[in-house]
N, C-alpha and C positions, 0 to 999 in steps of 0.2 A: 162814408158820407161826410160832406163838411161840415162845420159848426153852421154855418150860415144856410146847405140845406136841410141839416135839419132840426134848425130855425123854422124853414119855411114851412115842412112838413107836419111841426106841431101845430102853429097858425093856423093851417090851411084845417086839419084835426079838431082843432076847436071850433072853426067860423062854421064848420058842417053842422054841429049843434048847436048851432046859437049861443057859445062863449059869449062872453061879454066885456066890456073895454078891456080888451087885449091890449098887453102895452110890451114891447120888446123892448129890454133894458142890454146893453153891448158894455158888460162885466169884466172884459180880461183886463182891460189895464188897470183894474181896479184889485182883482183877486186873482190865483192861477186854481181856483174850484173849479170853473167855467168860463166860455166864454160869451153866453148868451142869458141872462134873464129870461122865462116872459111869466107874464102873471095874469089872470082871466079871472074872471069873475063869472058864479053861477046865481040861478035865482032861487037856489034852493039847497039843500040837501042832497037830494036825489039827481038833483041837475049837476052837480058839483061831482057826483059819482059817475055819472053819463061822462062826462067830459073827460076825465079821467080814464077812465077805460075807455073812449076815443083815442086820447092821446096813445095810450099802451100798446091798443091793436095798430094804429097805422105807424107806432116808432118798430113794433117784432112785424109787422107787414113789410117796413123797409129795410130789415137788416139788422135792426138795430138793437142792441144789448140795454133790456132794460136795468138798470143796476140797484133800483131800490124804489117802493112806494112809501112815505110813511101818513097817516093822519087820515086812513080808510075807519079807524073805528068810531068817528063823529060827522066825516066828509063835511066838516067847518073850514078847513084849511089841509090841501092834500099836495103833499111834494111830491113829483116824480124827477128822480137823478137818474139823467139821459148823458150822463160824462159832459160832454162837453154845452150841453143843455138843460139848464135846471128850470124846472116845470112850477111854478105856484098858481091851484087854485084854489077858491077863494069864495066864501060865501062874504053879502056885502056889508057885513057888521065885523066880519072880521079883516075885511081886506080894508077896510075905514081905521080901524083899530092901530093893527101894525103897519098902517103905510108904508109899505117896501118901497114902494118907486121912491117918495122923497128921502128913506135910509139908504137906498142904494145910488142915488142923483147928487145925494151930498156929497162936494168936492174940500178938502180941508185948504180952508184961507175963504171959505165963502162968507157972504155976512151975517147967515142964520147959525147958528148953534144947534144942536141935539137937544134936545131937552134931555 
């Protein structure tokens, strides 16, 4: 499967549960880990777990080698490494916290800083 479908297959995995601001961040010319972000937001705990195990069953529904969960023993923030597609979700105190999108949107020579 390509990096881009399945991009579309974790999307389409989360919108069935009611993910929440899905945002696809397109990481390869930035890093060679991946070539797709996406990062979802749950309303809960439990919903954070839902999704997650959404994502798992339709990534080994399609084929696909799941290669690692980690952050199941709080389901506050749960990576799934899909190779070519890294999974962040996110309950919304912590996805507020670590802002990936603007740590991973940062371009260097832009006019914000890191803190």
């Amino acid at each position: 499967m390509t990096p881009e479908a399945l991009s579309d297959l974790v999307i389409n995995a989360l919108e069935d549960i009611k993910g929440r601001d899905i945002v696809t961040l397109p990481v390869a010319s930035l890093t060679d880990i991946a070539d797709y972000m996406i990062i979802a937001s749950g309303t809960s705990n439990r919903h954070v777990k839902s999704l997650v195990d959404s994502v798992v069953e339709a990534a080994k529904a399609g084929g696909e080698r799941v290669r690692g969960v980690e952050g199941r023993e709080t389901n506050e923030w749960v990576l799934v490494d899909l190779g070519d597609v890294l999974v962040h979700v996110m309950g919304s105190e912590a996805r507020e916290f670590y802002d990936l999108e603007r740590l991973w949107t940062q371009m260097p020579g832009d006019s914000e800083t890191l803190p």
